[in-house]
PLY file of the C-alpha trace (Angstrom):
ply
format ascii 1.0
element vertex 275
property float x
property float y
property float z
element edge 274
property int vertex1
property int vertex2
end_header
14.21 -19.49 56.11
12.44 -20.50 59.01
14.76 -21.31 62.27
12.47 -20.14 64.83
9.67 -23.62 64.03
13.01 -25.78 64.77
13.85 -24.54 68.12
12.43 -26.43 71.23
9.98 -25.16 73.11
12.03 -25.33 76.36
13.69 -22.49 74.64
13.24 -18.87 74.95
14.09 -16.50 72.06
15.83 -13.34 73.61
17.17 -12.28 70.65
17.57 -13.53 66.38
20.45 -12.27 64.45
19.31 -13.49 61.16
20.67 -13.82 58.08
22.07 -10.50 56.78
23.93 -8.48 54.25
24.40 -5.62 52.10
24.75 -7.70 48.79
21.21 -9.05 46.96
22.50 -12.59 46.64
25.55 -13.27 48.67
24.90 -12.59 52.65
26.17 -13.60 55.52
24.42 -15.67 58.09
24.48 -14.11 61.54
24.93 -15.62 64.83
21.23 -16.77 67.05
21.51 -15.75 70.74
19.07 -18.09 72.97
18.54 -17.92 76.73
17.52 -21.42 78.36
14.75 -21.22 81.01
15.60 -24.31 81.95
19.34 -26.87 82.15
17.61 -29.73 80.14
17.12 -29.10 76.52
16.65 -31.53 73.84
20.20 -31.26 72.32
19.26 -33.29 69.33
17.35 -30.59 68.43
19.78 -28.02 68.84
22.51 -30.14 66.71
19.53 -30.27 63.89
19.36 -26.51 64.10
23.03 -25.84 63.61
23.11 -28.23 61.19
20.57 -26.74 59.23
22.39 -23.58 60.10
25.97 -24.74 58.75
24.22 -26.17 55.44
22.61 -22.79 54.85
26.08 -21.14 55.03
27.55 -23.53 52.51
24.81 -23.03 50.13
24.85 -19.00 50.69
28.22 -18.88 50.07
28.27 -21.52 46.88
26.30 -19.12 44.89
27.56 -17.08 42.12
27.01 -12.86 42.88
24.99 -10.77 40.43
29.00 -9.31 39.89
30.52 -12.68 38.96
27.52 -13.89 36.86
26.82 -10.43 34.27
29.01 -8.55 31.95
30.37 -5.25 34.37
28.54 -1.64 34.34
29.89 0.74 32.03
31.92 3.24 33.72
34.03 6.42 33.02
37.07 7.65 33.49
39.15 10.54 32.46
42.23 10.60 30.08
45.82 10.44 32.72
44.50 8.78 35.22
44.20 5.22 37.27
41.59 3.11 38.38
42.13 -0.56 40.24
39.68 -3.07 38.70
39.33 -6.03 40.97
37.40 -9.46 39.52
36.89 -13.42 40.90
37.57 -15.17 38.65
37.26 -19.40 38.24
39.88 -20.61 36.28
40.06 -23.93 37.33
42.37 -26.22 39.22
45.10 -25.92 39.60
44.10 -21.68 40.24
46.78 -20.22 37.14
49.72 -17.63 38.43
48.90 -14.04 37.90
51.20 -14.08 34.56
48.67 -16.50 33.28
45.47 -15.76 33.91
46.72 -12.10 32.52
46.94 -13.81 29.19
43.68 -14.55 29.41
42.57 -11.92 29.72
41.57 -10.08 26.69
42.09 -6.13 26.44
39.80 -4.49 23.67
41.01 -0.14 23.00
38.53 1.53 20.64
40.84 5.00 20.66
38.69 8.16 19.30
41.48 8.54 16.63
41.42 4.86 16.09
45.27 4.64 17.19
47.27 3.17 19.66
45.32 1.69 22.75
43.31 3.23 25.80
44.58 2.11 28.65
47.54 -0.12 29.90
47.77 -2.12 33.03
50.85 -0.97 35.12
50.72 -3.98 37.91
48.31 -6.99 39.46
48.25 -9.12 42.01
46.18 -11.76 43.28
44.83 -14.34 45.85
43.02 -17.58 45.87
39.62 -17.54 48.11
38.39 -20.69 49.87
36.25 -21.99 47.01
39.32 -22.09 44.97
38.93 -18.67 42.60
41.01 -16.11 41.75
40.95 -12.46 43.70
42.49 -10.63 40.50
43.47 -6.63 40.97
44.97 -4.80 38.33
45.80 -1.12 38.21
45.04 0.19 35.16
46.07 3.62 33.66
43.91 5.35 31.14
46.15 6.74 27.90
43.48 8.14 25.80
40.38 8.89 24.63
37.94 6.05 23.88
36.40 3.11 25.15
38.36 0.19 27.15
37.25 -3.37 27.92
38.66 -6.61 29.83
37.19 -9.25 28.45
37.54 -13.28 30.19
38.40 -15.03 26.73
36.79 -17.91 27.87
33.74 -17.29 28.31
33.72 -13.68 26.36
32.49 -12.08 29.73
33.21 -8.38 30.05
35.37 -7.57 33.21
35.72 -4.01 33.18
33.87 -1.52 30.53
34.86 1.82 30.29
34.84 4.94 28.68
37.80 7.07 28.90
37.12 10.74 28.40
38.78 14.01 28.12
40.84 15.17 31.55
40.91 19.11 31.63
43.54 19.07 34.05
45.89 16.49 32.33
45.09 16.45 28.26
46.53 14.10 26.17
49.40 15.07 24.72
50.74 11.68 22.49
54.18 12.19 23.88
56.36 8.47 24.56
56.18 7.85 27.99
59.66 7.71 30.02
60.80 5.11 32.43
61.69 6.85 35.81
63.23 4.31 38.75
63.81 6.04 42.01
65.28 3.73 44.73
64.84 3.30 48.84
67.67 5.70 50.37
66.87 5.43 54.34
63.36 4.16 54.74
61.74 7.24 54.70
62.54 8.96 51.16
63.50 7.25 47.98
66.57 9.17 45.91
65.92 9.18 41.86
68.69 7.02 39.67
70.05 9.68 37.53
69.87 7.78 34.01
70.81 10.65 31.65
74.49 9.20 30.87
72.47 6.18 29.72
74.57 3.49 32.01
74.19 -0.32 30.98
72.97 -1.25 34.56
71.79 0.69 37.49
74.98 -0.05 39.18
77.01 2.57 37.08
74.61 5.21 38.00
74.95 7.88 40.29
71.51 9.17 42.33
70.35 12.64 41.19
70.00 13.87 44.54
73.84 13.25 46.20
75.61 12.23 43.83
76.15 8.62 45.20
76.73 5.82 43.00
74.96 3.54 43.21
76.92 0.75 43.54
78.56 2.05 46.47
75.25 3.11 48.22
73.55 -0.65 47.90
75.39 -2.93 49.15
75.85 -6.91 48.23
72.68 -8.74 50.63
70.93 -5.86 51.42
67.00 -5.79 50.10
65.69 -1.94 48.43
62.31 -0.44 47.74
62.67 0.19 44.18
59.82 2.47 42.32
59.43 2.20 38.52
57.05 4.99 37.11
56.04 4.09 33.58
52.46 5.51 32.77
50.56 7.91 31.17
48.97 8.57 34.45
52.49 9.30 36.36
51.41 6.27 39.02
54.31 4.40 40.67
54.69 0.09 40.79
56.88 -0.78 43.61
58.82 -3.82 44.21
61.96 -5.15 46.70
64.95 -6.64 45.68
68.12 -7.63 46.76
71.80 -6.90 45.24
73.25 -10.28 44.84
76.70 -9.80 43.15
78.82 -7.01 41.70
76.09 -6.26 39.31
73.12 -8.39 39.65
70.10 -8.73 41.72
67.23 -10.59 41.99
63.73 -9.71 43.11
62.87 -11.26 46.34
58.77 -11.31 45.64
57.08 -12.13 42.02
54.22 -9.71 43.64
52.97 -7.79 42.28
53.69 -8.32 37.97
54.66 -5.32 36.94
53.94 -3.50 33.19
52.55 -7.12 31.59
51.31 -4.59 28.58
54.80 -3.05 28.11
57.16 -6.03 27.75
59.67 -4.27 26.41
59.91 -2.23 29.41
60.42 -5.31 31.67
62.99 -6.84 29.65
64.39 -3.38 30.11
64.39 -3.19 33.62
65.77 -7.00 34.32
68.92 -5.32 32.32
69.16 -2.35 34.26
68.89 -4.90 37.44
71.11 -7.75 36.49
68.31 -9.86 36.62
0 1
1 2
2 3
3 4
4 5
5 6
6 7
7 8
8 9
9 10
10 11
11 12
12 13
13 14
14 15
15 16
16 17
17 18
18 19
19 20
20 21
21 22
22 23
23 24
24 25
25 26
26 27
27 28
28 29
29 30
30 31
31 32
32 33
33 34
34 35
35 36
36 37
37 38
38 39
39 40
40 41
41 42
42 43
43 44
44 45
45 46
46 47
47 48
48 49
49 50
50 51
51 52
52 53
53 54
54 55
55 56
56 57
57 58
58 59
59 60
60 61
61 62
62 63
63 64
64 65
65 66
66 67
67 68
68 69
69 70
70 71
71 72
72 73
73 74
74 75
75 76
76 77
77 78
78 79
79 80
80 81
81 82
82 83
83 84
84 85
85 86
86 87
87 88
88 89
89 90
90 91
91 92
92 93
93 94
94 95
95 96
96 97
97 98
98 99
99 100
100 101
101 102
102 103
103 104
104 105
105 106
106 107
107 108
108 109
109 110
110 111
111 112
112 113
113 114
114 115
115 116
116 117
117 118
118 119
119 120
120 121
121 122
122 123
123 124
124 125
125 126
126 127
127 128
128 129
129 130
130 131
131 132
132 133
133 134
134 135
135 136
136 137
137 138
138 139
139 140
140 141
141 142
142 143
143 144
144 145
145 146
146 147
147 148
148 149
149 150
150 151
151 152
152 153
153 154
154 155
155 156
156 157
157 158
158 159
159 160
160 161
161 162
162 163
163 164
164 165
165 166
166 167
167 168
168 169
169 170
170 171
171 172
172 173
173 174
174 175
175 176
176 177
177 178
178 179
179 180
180 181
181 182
182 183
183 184
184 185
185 186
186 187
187 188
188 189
189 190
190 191
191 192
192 193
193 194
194 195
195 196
196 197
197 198
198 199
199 200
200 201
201 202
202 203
203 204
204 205
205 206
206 207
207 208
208 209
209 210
210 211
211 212
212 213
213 214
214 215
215 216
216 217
217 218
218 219
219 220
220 221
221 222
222 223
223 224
224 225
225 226
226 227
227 228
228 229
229 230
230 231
231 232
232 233
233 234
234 235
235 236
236 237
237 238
238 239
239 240
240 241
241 242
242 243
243 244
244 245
245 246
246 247
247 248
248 249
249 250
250 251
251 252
252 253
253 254
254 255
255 256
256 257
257 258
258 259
259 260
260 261
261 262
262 263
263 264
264 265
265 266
266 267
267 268
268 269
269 270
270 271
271 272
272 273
273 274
């Protein structure tokens, strides 16, 4: 693109930021720093250059990347661990909650032993960008051996394509995962809820570490950190809620969705919670 043929004669160029950027399709325009030799310049051809200037940004940043419009590189990961795989997406108008565009999402597991699945997702979030499209993360946990895919259903694009491979530190074992929930005690550590005497809610557990139950230890209004560890990989999802009765709470964010491969687990949890 040609700026410098547009800008008056009258003007000097000191210095041209042009446009710039790491990414082959997608820059960013930079910013043109002019000193006048002299007060009277032909504004109507400085309007025409920051017109031209604003247009280019629109069109720059209109295009698709090389990312959004190909299938994703095949990568590889080991067996008991995490990865966060983050895609922009356009779903449309209006842009879908996170709960929905998860469903349509496809997840494809092609297991070594050819059983069970690969991977899980433990938790995603999202954001909407300017142009109206979907900033999707999700934090993914590998389970076993074999190859993993997120596929858009849609349009069949691959998202994410990986192989998961053998971990030498952490081996695949096949045992049932466990749900752990430790809880906020001052801000600074979180205490465990001691779940072994298999209590219907939370509330008539004690934590492992005092003793405390914890009904007595949250109290009705107040808001907690609480951290759910559910994963082959051992990787915490945390969340706030608040206690809103003798037994009940009530989560006071739907960010981020937590375990939308384990339903059974979330059901689970809203028990636990009073939800």
């Amino acid at each position: 693109m040609v700026i410098k043929n547009l800008i008056p004669s009258s003007l000097n160029i000191s210095y041209l930021f042009y446009i710039f950027g790491s990414h082959p399709v997608r820059n960013r325009i930079g910013l043109i720093f002019v000193n006048a030799q002299h007060r009277k310049t032909n504004r109507y051809m400085i309007l025409k250059v920051l017109s031209i200037a604003t247009i280019s940004v629109f069109l720059l940043f209109s295009q698709k990347s090389f990312s959004q419009s190909g299938n994703a590189p095949k990568e590889t990961m080991l067996v008991n661990e995490s990865v966060m795989v983050t895609v922009d997406l356009d779903l449309g108008q209006p842009v879908p909650t996170v709960e929905q565009a998860l469903k349509l999402i496809e997840r494809k597991y092609a297991p070594k032993d050819g059983k069970d699945r690969t991977f899980a997702i433990l938790d995603a979030v999202a954001e909407t960008s300017p142009f109206g499209k979907m900033h999707l993360s999700m934090h993914i946990s590998s389970e076993k051996e074999g190859g993993a895919m997120l596929i858009l259903k849609s349009t069949g694009k691959v998202l994410w394509d990986c192989q998961v491979v053998p971990n030498p530190n952490k081996p695949y074992t096949g045992e049932p995962k466990k749900l752990t929930i430790y809880i906020d005690y001052d801000g600074k550590k979180s205490f465990t809820v001691d779940a072994s005497s298999n209590p219907p809610t939370i509330f008539d557990a004690k934590l492992l570490e005092n003793k405390v139950s914890v009904i007595d230890f949250w109290s009705i209004g107040q808001e907690k950190e609480l951290v759910f560890v559910y994963s082959a990989c051992g990787c915490p999802v945390h969340i706030k809620a608040k206690r809103t009765a003798f037994k009940k709470s009530e989560r006071t964010s739907n960010s981020p969705v937590m375990f939308p491969d384990d339903p059974a687990v979330v059901t689970l949890i809203g028990r636990l919670l009073g939800w």
